[in-house]
C-alpha positions in Angstrom: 8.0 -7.4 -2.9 5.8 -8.0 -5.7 2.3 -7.0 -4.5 0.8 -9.9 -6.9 3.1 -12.8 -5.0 0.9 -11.5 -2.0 -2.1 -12.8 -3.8 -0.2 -16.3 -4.0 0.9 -16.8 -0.8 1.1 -15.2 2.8 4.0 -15.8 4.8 2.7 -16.9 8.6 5.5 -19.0 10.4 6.9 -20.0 6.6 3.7 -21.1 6.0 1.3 -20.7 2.7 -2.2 -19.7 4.2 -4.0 -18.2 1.3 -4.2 -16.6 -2.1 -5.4 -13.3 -4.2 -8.3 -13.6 -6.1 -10.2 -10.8 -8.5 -13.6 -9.7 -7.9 -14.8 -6.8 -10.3 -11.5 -7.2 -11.9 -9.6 -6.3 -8.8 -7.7 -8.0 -6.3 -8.5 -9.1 -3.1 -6.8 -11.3 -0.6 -9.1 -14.3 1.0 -7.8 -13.2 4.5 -9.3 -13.9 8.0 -8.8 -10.7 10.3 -6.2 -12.8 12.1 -4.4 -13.8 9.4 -4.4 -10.0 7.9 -2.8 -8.9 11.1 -0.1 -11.5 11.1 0.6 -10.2 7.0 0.3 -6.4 7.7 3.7 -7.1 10.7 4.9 -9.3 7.8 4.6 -6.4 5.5 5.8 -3.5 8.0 8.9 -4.9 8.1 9.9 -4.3 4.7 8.9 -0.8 3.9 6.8 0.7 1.3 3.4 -0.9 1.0 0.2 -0.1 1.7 -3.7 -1.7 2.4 -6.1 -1.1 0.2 -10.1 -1.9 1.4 -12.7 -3.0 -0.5 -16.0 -1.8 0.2 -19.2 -1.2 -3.0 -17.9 2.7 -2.6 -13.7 1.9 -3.5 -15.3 -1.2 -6.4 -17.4 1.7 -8.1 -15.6 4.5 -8.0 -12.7 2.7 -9.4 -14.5 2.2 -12.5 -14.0 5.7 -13.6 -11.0 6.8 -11.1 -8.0 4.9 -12.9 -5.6 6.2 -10.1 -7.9 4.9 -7.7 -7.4 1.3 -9.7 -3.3 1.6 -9.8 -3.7 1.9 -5.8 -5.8 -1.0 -5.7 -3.4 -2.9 -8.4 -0.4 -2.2 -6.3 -1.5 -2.6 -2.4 0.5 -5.5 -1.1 -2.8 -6.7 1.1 -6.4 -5.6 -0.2 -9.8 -6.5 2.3 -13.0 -7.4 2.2 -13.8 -4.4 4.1 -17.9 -4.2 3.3 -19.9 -6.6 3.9 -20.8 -6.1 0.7 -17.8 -7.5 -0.6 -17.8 -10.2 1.5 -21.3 -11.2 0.0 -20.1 -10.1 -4.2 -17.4 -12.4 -3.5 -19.5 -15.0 -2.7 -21.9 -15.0 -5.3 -19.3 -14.5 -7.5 -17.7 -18.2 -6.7 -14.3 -16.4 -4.6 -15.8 -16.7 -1.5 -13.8 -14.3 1.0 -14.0 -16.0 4.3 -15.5 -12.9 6.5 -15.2 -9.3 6.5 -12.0 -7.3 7.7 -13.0 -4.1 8.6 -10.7 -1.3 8.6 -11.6 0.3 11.8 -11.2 -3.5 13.5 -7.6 -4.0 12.0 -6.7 -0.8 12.8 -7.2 -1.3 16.2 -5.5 -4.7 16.0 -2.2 -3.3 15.3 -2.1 -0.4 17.8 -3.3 -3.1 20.1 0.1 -5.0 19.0 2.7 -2.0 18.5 3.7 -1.3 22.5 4.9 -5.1 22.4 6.3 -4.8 18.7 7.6 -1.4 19.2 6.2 -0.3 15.9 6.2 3.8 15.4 3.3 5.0 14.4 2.3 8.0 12.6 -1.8 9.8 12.8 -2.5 11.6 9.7 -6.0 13.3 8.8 -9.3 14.4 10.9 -10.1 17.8 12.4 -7.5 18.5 14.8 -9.3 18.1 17.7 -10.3 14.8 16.8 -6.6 13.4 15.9 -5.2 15.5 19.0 -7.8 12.9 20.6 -6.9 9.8 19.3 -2.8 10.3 19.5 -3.8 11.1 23.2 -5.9 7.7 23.7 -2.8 5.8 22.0 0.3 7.0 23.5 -1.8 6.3 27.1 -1.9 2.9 25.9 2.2 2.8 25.8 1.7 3.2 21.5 4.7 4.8 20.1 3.0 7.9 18.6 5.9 9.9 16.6 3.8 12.1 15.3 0.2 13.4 13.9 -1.5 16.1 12.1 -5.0 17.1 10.7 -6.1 16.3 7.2 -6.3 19.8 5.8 -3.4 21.6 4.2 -3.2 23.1 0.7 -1.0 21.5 -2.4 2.1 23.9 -1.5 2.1 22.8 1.7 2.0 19.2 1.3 5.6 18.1 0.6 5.9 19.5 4.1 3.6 16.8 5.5 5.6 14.3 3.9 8.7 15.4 4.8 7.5 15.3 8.6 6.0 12.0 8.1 9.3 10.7 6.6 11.5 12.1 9.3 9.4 10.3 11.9 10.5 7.0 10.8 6.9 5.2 11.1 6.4 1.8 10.4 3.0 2.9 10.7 1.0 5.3 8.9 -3.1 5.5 9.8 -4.7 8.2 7.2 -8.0 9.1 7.6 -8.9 10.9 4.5 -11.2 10.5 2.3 -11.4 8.6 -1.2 -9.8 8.9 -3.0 -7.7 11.5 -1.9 -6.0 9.4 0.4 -5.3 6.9 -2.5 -4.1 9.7 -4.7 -2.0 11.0 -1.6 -0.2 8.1 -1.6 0.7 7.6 -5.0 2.0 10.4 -5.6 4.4 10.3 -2.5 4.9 6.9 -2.0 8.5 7.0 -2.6 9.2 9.8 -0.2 7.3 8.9 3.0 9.6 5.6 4.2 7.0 4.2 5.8 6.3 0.2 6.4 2.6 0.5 5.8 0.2 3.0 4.7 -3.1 2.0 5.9 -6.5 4.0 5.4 -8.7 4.4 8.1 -11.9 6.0 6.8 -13.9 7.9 9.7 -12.2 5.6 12.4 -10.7 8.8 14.1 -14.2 10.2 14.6 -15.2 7.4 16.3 -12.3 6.5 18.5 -12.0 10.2 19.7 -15.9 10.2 20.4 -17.0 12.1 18.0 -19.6 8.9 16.5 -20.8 6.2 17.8 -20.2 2.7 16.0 -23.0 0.3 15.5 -23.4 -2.0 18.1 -21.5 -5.5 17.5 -24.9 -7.2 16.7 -25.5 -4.7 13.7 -22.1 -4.9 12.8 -22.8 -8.8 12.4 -25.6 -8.3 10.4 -23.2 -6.8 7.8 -26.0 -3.5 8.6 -23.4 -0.8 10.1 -24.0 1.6 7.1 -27.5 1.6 8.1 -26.3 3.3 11.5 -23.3 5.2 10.0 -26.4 6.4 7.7 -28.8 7.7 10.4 -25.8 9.8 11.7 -25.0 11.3 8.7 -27.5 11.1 6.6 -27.1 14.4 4.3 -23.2 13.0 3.2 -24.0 9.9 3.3 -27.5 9.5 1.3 -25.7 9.4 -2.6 -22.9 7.2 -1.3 -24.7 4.4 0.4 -28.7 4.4 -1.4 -27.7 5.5 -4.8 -24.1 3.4 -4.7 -25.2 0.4 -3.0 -28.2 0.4 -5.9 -25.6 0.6 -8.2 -23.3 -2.0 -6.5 -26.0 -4.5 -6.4 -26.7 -4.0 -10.1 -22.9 -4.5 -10.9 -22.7 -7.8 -8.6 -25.7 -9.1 -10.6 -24.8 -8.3 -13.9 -20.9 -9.5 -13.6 -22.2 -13.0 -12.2 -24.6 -13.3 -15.0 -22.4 -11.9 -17.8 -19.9 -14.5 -16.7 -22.5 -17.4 -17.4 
């Protein structure tokens, strides 16, 4: 499927819900987190596509990362997955309608895949923390088929794919970091077999325990890098005060540029 027909239309019950729109000349889809689930089972059942999710981290470093961009170009469903974005896009005049978090959809489908029977596959994290989560699911009556940490060396990687493709996932849940997750992908993308490639960030960490999530009512404030901040502050300082700085001058000078 032509990931830019996504932008036109989602299928939901033969129905045309919504449409792509560019904000920092990339795509993003004005999707509730409802209708992203219904697309990403839409999606799974055709093979080879993936999620990308836009947050002020992905928008900037795609400026300079042009790998980082093809991902983004090609993803056959792209979020508002900051708040951040979810405020750009506003000011901006392609108002996403609220923000889809990775960890939240994420959850969504393993909440759906005992009923759908959907395979899924756990890729990245210590292995502690991934033994953790595969654990958690599979007591849930989720169809785990296989996982492994994020760490192996470039000799030893067409070995992870080749695992990953035998498995037969519809679903594959990586939680590595940007962009080697992004790069991963592309440069296997038509090995692995899989449905749906979907990153998950530091969700593992903080489904096996390992962090805490913001409560829901700093979440709703659109403030949860404040909390993910106070837990990590030393990785986290350049990313969020120097990039969201740097976001915030981008979002201002792209509205006012267009005027």
């Amino acid at each position: 499927m032509d990931p830019q027909r996504l932008g036109d239309a989602r299928m939901s019950n033969g129905n045309v819900v919504t449409r792509r729109e560019r904000v920092f000349d990339l795509p993003l889809d004005l999707l509730t987190m409802e209708e992203s689930v219904d697309l990403c089972h839409h999606l799974v059942g055709e093979r080879g596509h993936w999620r990308a999710d836009l947050n002020a981290s992905i928008v900037l470093a795609a400026l300079e990362d042009t790998k980082l961009r093809q991902y983004v170009e090609a993803s056959a469903i792209s979020n508002a997955d900051g708040q951040s974005i979810v405020w750009a896009s506003r000011i901006l005049g392609v108002p996403a309608p609220e923000r889809v978090s990775g960890i939240d959809l994420f959850l969504e489908l393993i909440r759906h895949a005992p009923e759908r029977g959907d395979r899924v596959y756990l890729l990245g994290a210590r292995d502690d923390v991934v033994h953790a989560v595969a654990e958690d699911f599979i007591s849930r009556g989720v169809n785990v088929v296989g996982y492994r940490n994020g760490y192996w060396t470039a000799d030893e990687e067409s070995g992870v794919v080749e695992a990953i493709a035998s498995a037969k996932p519809e679903l594959l849940f990586l939680a590595l970091p940007s962009p080697q997750k992004e790069h991963f992908v592309l440069r296997n993308k038509d090995q692995l077999g899989v449905g749906l490639v979907f990153g998950v960030g530091g969700s593992f960490d903080v489904i096996s325990g390992r962090l805490k999530r913001a409560p829901l009512w700093v979440q709703k404030l659109g403030l949860e890098w404040c909390y993910r901040f106070a837990q990590e502050p030393r990785r986290l300082l350049k990313r969020y005060l120097v990039g969201n700085t740097r976001f915030v001058l981008l979002t201002l000078k792209t509205r006012f540029g267009r005027s």
